[in-house]
N, CA, C and O of each residue as an XYZ file, in Angstrom:
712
protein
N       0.841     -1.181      0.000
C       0.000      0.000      0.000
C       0.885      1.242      0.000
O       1.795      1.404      0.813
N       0.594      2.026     -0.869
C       1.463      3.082     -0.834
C       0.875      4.430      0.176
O      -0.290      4.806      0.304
N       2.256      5.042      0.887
C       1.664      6.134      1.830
C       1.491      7.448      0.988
O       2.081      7.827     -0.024
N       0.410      8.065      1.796
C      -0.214      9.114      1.149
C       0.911     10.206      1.556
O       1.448     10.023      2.649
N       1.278     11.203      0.870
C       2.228     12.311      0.574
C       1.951     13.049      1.813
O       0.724     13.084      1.729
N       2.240     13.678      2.931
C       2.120     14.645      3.816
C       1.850     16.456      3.092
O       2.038     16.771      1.917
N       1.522     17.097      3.870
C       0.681     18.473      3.321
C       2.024     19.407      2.598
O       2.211     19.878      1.476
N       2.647     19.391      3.609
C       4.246     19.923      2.879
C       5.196     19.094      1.730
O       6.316     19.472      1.387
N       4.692     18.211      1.352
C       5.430     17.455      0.148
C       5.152     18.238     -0.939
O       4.072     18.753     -1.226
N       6.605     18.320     -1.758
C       5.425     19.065     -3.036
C       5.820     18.065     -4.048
O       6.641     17.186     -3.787
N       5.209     18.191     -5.280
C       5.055     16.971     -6.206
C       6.089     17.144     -7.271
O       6.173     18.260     -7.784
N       6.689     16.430     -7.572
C       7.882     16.372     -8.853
C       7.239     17.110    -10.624
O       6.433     16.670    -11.445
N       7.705     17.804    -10.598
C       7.699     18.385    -12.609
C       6.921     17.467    -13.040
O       5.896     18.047    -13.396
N       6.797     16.146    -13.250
C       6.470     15.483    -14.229
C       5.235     15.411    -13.943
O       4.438     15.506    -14.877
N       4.666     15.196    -12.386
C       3.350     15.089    -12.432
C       2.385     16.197    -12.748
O       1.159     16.126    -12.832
N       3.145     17.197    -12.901
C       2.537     18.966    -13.059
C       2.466     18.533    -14.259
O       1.302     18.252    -14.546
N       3.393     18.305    -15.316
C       2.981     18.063    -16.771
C       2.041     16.818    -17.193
O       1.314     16.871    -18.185
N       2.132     15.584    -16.261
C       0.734     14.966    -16.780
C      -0.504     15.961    -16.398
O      -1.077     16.360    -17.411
N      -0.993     16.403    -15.305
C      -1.924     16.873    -15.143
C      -2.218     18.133    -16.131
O      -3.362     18.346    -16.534
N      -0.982     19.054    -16.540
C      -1.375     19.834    -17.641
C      -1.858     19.039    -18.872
O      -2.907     19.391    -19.413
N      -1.132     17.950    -19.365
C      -1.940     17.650    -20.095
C      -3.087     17.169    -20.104
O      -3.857     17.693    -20.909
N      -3.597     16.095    -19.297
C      -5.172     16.446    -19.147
C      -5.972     17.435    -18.921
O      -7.175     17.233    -18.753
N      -5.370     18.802    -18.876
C      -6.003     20.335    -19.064
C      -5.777     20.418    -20.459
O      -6.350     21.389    -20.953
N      -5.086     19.674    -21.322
C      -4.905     19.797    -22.496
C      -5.785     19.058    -23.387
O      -5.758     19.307    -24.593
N      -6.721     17.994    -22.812
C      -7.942     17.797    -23.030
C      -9.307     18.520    -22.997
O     -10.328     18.181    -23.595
N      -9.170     19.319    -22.384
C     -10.074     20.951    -22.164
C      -9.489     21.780    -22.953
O     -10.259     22.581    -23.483
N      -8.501     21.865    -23.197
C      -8.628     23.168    -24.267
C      -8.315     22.789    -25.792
O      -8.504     23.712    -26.584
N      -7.843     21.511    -26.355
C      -8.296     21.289    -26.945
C      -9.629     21.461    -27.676
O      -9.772     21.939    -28.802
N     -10.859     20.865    -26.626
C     -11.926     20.893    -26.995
C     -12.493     21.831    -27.207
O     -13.383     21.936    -28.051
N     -11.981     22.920    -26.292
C     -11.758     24.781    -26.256
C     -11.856     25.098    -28.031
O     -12.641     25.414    -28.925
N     -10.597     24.788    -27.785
C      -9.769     24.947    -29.500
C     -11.016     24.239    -30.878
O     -11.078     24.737    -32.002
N     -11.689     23.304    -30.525
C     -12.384     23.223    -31.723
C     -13.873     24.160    -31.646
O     -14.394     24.670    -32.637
N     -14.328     24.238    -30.454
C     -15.571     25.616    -30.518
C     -14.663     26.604    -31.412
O     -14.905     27.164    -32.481
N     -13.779     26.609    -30.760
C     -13.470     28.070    -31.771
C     -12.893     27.768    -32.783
O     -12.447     28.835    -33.204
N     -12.550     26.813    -33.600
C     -11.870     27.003    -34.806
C     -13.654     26.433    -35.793
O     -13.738     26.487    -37.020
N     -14.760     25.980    -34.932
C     -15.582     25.708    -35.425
C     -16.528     27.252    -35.583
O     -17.005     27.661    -36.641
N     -16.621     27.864    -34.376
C     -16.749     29.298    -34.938
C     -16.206     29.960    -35.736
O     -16.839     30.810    -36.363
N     -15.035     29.774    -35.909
C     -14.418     30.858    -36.930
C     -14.423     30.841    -38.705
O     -14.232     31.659    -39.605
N     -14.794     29.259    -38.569
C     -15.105     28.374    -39.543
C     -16.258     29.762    -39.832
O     -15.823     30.648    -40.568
N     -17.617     29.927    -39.290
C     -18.772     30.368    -39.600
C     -18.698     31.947    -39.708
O     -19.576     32.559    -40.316
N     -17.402     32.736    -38.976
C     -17.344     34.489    -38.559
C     -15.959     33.974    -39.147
O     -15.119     33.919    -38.249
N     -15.457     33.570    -40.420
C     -14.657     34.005    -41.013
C     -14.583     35.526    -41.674
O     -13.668     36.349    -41.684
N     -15.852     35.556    -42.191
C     -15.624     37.451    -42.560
C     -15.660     38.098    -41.799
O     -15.654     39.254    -42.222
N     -15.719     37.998    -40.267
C     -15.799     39.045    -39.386
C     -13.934     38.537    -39.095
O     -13.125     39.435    -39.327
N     -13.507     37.520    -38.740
C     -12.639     37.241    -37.827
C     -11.183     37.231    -39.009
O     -10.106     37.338    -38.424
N     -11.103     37.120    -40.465
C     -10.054     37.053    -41.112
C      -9.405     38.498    -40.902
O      -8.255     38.633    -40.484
N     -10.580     39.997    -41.359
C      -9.638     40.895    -41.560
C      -8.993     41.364    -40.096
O      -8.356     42.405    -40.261
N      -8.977     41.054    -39.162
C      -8.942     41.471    -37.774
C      -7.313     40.538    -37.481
O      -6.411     40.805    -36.687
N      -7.441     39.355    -38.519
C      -5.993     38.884    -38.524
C      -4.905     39.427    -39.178
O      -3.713     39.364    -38.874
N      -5.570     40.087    -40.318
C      -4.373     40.532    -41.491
C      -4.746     42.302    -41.172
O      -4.109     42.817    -42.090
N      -5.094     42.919    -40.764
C      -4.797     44.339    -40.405
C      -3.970     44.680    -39.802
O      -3.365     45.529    -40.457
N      -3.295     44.454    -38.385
C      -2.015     44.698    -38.350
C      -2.086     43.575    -37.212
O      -2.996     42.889    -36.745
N      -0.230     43.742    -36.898
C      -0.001     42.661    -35.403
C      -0.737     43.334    -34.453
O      -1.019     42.552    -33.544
N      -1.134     44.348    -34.279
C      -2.218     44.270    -32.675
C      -3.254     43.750    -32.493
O      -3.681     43.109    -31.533
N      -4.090     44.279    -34.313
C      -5.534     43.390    -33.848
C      -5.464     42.025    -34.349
O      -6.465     41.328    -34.179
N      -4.442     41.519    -34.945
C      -4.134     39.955    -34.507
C      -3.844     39.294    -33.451
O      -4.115     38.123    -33.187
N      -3.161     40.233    -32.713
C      -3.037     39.676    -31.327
C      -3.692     39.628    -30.783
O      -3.696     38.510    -30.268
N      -4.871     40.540    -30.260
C      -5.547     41.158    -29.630
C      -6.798     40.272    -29.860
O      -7.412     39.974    -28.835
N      -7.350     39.730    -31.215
C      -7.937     38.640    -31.400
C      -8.281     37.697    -31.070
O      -9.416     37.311    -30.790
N      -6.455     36.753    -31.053
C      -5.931     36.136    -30.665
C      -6.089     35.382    -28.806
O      -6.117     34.340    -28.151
N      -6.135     36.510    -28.757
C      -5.559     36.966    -27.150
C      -7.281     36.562    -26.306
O      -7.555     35.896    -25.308
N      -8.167     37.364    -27.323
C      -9.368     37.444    -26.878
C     -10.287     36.123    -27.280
O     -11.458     35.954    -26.939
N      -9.376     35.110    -28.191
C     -10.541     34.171    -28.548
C      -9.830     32.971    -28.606
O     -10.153     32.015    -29.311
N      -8.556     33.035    -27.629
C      -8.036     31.736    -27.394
C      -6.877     32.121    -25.710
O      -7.051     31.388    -24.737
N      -6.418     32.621    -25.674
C      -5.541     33.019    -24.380
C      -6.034     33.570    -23.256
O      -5.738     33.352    -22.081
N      -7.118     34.590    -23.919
C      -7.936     34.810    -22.072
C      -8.651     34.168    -21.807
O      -8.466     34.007    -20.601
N      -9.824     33.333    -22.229
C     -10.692     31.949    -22.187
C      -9.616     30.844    -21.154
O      -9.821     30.625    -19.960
N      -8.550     30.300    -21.919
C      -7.322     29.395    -21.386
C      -6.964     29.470    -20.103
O      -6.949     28.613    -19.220
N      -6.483     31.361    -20.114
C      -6.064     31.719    -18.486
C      -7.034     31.500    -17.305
O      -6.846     31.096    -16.157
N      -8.199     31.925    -18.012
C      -9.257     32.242    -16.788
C      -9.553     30.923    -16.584
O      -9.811     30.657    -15.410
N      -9.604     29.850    -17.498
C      -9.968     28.482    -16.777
C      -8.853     28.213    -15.833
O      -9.112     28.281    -14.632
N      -7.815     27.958    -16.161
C      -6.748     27.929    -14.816
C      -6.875     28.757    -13.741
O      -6.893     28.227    -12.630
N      -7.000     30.379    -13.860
C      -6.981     30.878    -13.169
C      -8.305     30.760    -12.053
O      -8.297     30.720    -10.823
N      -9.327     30.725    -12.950
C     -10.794     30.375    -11.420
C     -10.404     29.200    -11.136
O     -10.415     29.073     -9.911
N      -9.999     28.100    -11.751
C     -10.374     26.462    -11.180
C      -8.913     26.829     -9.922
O      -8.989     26.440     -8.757
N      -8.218     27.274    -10.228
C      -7.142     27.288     -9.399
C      -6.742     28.297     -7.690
O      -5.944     28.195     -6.759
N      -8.003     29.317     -8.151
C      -8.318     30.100     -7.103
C      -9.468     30.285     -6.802
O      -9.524     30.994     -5.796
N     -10.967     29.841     -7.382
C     -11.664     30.124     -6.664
C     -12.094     28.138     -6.215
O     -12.120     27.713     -5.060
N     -12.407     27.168     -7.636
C     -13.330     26.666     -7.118
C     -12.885     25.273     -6.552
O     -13.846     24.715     -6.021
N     -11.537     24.412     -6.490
C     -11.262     23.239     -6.107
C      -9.933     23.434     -5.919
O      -9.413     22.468     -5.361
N      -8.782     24.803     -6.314
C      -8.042     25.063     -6.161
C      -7.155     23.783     -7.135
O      -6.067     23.253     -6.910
N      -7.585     23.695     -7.632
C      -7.187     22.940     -8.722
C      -8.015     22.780    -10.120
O      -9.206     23.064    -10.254
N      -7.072     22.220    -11.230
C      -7.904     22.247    -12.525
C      -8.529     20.905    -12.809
O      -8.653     19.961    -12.028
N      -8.750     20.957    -13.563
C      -9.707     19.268    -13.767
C      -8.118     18.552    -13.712
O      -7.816     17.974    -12.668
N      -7.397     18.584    -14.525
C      -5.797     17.923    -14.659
C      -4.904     17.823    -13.207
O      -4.122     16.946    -12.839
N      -5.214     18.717    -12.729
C      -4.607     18.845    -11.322
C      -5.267     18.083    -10.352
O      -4.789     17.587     -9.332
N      -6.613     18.034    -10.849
C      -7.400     16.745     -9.516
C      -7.681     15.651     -9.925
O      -8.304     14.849     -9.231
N      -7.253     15.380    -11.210
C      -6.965     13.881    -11.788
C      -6.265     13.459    -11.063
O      -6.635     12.640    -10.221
N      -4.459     14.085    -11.210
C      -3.599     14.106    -10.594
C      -3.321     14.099     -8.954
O      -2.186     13.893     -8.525
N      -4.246     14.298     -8.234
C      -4.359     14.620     -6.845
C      -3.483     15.663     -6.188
O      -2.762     15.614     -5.191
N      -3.714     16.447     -6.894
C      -2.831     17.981     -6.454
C      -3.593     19.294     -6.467
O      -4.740     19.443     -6.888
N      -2.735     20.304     -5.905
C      -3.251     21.821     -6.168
C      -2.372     22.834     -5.975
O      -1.195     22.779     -5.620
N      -3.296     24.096     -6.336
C      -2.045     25.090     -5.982
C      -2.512     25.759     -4.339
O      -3.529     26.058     -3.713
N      -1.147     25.745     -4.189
C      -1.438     26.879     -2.733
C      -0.411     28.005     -2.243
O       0.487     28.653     -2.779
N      -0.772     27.953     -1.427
C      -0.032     29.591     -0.904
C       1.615     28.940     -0.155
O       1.600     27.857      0.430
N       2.682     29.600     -0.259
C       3.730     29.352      0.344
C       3.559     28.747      2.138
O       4.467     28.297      2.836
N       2.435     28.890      2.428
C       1.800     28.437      3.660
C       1.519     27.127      3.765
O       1.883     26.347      4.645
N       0.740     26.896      2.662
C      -0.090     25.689      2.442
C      -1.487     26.239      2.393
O      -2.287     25.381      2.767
N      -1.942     27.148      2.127
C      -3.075     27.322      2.060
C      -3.681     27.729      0.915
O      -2.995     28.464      0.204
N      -4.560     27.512      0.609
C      -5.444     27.785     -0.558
C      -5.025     29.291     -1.012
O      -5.021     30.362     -0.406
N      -4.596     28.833     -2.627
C      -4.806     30.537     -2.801
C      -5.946     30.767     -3.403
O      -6.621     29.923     -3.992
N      -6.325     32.532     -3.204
C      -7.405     33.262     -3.798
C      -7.528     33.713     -5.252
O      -6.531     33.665     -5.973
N      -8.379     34.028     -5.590
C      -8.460     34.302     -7.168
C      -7.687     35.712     -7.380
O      -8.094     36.216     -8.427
N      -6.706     36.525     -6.741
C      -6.160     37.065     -7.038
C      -5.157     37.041     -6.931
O      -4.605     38.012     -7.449
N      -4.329     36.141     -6.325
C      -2.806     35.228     -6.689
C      -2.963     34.600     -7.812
O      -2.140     34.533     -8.725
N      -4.303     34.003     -7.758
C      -3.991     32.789     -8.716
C      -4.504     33.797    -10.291
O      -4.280     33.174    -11.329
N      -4.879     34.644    -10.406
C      -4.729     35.490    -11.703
C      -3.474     35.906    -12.268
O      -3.097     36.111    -13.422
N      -2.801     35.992    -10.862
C      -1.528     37.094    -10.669
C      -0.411     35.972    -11.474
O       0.372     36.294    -12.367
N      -0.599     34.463    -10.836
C      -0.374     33.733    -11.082
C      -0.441     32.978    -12.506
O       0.428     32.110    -12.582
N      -1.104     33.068    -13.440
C      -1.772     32.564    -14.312
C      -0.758     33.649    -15.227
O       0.296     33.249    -15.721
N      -1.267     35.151    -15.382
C      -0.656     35.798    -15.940
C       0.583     35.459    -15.956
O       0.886     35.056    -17.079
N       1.613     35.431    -15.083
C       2.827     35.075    -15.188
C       3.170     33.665    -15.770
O       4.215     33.637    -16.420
N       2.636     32.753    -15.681
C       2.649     31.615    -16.110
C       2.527     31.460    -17.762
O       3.345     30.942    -18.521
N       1.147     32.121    -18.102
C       1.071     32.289    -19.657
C       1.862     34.169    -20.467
O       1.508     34.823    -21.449
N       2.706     34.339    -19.680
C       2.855     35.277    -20.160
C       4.248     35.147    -21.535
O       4.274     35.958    -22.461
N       5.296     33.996    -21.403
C       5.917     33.604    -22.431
C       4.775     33.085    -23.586
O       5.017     33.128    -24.792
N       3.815     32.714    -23.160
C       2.799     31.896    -24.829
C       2.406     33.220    -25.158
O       1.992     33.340    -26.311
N       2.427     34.624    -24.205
C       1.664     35.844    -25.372
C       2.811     36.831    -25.895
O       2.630     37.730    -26.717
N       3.991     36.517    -25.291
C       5.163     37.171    -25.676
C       5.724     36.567    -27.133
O       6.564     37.085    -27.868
N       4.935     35.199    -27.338
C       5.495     34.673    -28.374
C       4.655     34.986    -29.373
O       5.290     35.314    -30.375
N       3.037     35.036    -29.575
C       2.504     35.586    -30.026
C       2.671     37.021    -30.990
O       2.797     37.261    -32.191
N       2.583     37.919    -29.551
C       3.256     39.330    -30.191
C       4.616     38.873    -31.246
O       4.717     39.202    -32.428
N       5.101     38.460    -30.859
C       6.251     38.556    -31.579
C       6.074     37.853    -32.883
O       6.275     38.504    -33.908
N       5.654     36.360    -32.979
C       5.211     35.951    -34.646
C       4.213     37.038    -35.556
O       4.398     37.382    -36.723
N       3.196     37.425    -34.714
C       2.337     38.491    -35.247
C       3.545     39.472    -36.000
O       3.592     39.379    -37.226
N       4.387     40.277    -35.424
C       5.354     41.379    -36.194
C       6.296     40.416    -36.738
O       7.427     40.761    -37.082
N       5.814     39.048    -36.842
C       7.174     38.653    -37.868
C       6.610     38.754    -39.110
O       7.094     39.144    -40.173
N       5.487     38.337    -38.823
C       4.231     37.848    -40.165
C       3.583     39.032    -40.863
O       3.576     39.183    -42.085
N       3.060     39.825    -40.009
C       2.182     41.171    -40.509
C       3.674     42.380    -40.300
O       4.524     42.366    -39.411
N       3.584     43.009    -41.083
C       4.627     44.428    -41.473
C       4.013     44.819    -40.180
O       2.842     44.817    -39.802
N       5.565     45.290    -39.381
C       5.622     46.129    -38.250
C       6.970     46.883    -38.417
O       7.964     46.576    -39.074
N       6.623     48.340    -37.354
C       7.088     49.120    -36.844
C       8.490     48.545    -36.306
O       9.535     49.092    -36.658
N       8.496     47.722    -35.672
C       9.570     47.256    -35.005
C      10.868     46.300    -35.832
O      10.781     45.434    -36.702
N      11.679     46.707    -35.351
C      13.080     46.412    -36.268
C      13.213     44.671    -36.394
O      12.491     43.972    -35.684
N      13.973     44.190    -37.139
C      14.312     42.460    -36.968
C      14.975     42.161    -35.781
O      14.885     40.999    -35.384
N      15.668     43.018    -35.083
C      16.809     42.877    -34.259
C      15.599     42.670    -33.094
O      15.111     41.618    -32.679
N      15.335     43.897    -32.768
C      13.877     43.651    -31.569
C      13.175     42.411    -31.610
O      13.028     41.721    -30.601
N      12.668     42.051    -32.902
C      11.713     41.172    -33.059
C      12.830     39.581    -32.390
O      12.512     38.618    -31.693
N      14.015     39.944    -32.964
C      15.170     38.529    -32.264
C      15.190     38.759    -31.164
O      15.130     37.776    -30.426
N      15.279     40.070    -30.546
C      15.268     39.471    -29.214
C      14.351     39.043    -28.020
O      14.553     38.217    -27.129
N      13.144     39.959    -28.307
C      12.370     38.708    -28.040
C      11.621     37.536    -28.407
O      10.675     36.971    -27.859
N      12.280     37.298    -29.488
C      12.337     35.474    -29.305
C      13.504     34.764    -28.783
O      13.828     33.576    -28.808
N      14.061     35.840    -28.292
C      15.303     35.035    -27.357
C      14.571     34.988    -26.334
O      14.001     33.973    -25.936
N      14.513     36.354    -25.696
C      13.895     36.496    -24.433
C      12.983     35.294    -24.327
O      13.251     34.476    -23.447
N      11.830     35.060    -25.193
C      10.624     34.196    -25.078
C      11.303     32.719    -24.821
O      11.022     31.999    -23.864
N      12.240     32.408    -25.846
C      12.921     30.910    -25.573
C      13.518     30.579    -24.165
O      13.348     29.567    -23.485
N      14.414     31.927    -23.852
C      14.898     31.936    -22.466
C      14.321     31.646    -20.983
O      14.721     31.067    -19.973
N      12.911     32.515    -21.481
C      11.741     32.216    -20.233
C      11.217     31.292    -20.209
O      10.803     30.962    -19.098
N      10.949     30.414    -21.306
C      10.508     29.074    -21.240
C      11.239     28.238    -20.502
O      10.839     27.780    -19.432
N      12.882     27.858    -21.259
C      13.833     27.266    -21.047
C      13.674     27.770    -19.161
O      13.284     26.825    -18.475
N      13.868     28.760    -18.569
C      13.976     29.052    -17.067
C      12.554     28.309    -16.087
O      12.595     27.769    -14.982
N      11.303     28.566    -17.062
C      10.088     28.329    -16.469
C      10.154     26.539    -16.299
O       9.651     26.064    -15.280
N      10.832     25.531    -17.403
C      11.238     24.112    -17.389
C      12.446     23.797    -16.679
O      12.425     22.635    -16.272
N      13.307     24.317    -16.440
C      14.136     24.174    -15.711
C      13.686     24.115    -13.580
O      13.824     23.233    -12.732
N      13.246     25.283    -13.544
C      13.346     25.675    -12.490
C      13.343     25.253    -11.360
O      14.083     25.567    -10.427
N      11.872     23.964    -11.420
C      11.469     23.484    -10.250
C      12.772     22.428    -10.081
O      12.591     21.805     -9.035
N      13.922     22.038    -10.686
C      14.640     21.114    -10.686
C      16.061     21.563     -9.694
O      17.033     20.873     -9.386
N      15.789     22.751     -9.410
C      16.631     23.652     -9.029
C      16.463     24.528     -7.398
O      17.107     25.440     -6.878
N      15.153     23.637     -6.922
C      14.457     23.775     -5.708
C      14.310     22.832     -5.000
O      14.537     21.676     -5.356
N      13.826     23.239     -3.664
C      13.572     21.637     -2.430
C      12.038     21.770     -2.517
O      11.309     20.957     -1.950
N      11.554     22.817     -3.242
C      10.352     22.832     -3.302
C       9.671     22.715     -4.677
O       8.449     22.638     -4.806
N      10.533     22.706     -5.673
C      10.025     21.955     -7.023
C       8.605     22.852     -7.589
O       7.537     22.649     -8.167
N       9.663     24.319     -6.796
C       8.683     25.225     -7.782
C       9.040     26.431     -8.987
O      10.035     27.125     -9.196
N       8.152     26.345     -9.429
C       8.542     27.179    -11.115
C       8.971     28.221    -10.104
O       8.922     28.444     -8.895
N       9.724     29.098    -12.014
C      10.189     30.792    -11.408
C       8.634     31.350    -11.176
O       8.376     31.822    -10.068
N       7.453     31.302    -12.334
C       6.003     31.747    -12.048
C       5.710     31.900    -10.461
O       5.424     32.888     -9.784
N       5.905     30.445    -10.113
C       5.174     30.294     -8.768
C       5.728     30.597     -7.735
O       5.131     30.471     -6.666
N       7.348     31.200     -7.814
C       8.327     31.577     -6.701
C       7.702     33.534     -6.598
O       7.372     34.116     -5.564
N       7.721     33.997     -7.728
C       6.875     35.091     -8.579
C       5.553     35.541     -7.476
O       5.314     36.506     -6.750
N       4.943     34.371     -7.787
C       3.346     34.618     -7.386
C       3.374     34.452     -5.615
O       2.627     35.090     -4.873
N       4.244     33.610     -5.225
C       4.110     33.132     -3.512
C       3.361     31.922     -3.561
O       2.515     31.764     -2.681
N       3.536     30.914     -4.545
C       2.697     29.667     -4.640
C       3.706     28.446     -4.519
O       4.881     28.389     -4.153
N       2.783     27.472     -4.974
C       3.317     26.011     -4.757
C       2.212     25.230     -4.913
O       1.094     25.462     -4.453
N       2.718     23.841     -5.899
C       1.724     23.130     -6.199
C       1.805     21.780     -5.367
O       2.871     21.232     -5.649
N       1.277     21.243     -4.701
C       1.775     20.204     -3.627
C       0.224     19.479     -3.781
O      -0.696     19.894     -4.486
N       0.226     18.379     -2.984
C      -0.868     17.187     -2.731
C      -1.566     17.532     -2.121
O      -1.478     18.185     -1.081
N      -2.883     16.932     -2.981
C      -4.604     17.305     -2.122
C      -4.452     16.554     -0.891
O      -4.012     15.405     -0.921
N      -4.777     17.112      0.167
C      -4.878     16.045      1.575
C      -5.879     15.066      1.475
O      -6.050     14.262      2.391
């Protein structure tokens, strides 16, 4: 019989990434409402792509990245303190305490977390659509963007607490449901 994890254990990288991916079963399914809408508000939703990189982003942002965040962000602060993937998994997020965080860490949280997937965004947008901004800019942040990833996968490997830079950021930690 295996023993159950104590409240201060926190859980290894890998199980954070199975449980994301079974959040990756939700947005997936996310992902086909909307590519099935867009299918139908193609004339509303094409020129809003090809007018410039903002209102592609901004699009973007509004009909696939804030939908994404806010599911992490409520399931994670207001309603089980975890996401559907995270309570597959038997985990959650909490406060450097151990305590439940609120929906305004866990926004605070979220933002920081998805903030390399919109940095990368912006940046293909001005690779693709004619921008203002130079090639050199546009390289560096896709350095920057690679870098923050590369730091955000690394990190927890680099702790006794096996937590991202995000969640060192926010005052969190993802550890076992009691």
């Amino acid at each position: 019989m295996m023993d159950r994890p104590e409240r201060n254990e926190y859980v290894p990288f890998s199980m954070r990434i199975k449980a994301f991916l079974w959040d990756y079963v939700f947005i997936l399914a996310y992902l086909l409402v909307v590519f099935g809408f867009s299918f139908f508000a193609q004339p509303l939703l094409l020129p809003l792509f090809r007018e410039s990189p903002f209102s592609a982003e901004m699009t973007g942002f509004f009909l696939i990245t804030l939908p994404v965040s806010l599911y992490f962000a409520i399931n994670e602060g207001v309603y089980l303190h975890a996401t559907w993937g995270k309570r597959k998994m038997g985990i959650l997020v909490r406060d450097k305490r151990g305590l439940p965080v609120g929906l305004g860490r866990s926004l605070f949280r979220t933002a920081l977390k998805f903030a390399p997937w919109e940095l990368a965004h912006f940046t293909i947008w001005h690779m693709i659509l004619p921008s203002t901004y130079s090639e050199e800019f546009i390289s560096f942040l896709l350095i920057t963007d690679y870098g923050l990833i590369s730091i955000y996968l690394i990190s927890p490997f680099y702790n006794k607490k096996k937590r991202t830079l995000y969640d060192c950021l926010a005052g969190t930690a993802v550890g076992y449901k009691e």
